[in-house]
C-alpha positions as CSV (number, residue, x, y, z in Angstrom):
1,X,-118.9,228.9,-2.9
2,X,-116.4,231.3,-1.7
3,X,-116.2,233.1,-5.5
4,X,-119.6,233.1,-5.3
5,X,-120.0,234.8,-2.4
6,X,-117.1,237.2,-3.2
7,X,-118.6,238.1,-6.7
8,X,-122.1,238.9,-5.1
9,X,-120.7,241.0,-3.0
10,X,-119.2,242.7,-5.4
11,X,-122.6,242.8,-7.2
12,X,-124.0,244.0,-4.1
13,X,-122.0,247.3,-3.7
14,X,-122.1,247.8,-7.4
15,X,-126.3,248.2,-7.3
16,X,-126.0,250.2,-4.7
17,X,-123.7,252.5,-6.4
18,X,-126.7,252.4,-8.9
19,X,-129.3,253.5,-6.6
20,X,-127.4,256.1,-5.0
21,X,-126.9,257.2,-8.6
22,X,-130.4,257.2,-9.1
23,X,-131.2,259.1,-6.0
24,X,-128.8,262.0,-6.7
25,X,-130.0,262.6,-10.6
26,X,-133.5,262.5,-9.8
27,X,-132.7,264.7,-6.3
28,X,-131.3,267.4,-8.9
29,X,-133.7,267.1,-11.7
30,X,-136.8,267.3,-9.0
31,X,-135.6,270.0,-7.2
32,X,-134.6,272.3,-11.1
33,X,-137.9,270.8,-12.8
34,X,-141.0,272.9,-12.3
35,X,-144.5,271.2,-13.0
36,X,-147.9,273.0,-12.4
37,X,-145.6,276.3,-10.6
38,X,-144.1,274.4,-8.6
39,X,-140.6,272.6,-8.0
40,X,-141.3,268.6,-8.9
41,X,-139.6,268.0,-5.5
42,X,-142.5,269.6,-3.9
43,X,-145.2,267.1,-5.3
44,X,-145.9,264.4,-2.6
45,X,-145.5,261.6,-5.1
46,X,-142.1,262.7,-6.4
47,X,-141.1,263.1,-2.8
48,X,-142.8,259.5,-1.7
49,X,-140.1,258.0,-5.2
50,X,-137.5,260.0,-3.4
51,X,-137.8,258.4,-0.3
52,X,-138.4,255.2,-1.1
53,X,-134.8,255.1,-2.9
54,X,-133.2,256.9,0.1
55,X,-134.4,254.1,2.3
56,X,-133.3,251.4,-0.5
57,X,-129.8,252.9,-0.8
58,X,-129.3,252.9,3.2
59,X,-130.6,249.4,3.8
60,X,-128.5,248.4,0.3
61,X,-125.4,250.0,2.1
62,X,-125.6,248.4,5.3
63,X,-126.2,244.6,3.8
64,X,-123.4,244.5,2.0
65,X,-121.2,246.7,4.6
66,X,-122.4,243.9,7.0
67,X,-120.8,241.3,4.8
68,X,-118.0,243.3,4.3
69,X,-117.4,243.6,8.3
70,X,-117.9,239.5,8.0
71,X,-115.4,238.8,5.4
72,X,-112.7,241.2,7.5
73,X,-113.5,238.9,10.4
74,X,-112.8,235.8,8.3
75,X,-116.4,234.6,8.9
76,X,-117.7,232.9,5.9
77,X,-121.0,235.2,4.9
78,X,-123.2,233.2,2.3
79,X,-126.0,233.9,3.8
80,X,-125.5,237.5,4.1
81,X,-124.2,238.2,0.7
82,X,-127.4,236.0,-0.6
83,X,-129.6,239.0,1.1
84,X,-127.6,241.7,0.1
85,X,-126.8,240.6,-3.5
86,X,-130.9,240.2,-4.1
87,X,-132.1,243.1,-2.2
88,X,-129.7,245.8,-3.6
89,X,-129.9,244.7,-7.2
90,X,-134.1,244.5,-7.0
91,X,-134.0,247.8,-5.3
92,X,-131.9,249.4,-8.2
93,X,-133.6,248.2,-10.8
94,X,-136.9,249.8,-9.1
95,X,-134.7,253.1,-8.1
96,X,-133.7,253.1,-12.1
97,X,-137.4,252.6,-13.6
98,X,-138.4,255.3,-10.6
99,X,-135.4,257.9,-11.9
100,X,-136.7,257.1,-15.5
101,X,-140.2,258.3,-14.6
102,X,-139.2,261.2,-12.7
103,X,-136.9,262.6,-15.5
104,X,-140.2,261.8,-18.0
105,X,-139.2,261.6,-21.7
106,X,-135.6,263.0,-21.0
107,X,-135.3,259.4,-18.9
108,X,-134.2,258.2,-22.5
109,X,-132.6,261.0,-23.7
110,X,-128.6,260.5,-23.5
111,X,-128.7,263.7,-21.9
112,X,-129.1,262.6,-18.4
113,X,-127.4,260.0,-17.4
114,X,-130.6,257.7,-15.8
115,X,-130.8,256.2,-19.3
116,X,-128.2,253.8,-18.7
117,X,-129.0,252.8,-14.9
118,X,-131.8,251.0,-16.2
119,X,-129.5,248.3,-18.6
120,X,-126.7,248.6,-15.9
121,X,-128.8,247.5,-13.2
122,X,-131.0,244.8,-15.5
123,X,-127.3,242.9,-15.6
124,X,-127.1,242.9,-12.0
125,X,-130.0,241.3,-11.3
126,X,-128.8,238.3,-13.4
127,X,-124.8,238.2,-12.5
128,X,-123.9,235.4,-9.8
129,X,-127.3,234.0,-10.1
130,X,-130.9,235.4,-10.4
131,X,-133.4,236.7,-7.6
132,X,-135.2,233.2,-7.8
133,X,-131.7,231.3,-6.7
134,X,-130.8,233.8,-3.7
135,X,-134.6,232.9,-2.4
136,X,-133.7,229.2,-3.0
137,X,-130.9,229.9,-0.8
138,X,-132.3,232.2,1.6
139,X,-135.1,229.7,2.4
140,X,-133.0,226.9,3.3
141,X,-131.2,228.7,5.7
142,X,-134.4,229.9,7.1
143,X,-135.7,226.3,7.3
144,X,-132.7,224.9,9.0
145,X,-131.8,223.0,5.7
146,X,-128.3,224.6,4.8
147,X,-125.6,224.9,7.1
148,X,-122.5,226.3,5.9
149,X,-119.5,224.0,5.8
150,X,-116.2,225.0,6.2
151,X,-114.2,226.3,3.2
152,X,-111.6,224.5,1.6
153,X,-109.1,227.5,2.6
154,X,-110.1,229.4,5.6
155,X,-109.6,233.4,4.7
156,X,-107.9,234.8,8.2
157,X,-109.6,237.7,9.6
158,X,-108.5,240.9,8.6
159,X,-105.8,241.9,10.7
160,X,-104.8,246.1,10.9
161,X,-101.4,246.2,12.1
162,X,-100.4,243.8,9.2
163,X,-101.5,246.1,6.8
164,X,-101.0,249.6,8.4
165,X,-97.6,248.5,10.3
């Protein structure tokens, strides 16, 4: 379970390197785009796909900081990674079909690079088990059914001075 947990962490920070992606390419494109005389970035609906990946990146960022600050404690974090390995990599696939519409036709066009965040974050949705299983396993910890047992080989927390001297 440990490797599992690792591995969607791992996933985790790797959709929301994705969305953040996805937020700074169609941030550019909106804001050197004009439609109708007027900047893309000023049309509400633009600005409401913006936002909407802004607030995905930051909540993205700060689930799987969280079980980064857990693993550095040696606290075992299956739960946590569960959340932040599903929401990050449904929020990047969204952010990738949003940056895709906001860049129009040139969304697959090899010329900007949002053509690929839409494959890139389809695999992360499916590496160290689909949406469907982190439910599975978010809903037995919410129903009091899974308790987390201790691991074979106990990680110690993360300790500074070791590593800094």
């Amino acid at each position: 379970m440990s490797d599992f947990d690792h591995g969607r962490y791992t996933v985790a920070a790797g959709a929301t390197g994705i969305i953040r992606a996805c937020l700074n390419a169609s941030v550019k494109y909106a804001k050197t785009r004009n439609t109708f005389g007027k900047a893309m970035a000023e049309h509400q609906l633009i600005q409401e796909k913006i936002a909407k990946m802004s607030q995905d990146y930051e909540i993205a960022r700060l689930l799987y900081m969280q079980v980064g600050w857990l693993k550095n404690e040696g606290r075992r974090p299956t739960r946590e990674t569960s959340f932040a390995k599903k929401f990050a990599t449904e929020a990047s696939f969204s952010a990738a079909n949003e940056a895709i519409q906001i860049h129009g036709a040139y969304g697959y066009s090899d010329e900007y690079d949002v053509e690929r965040y839409l494959p890139n974050s389809k695999g992360a949705l499916i590496y160290e088990c689909r949406s469907e299983i982190q439910t599975l396993i978010q809903a037995g910890y919410a129903l009091g059914e899974r308790v987390d047992k201790s691991l074979r080989c106990e990680k110690p927390a993360y300790d500074e001075a070791f590593w800094h001297g």
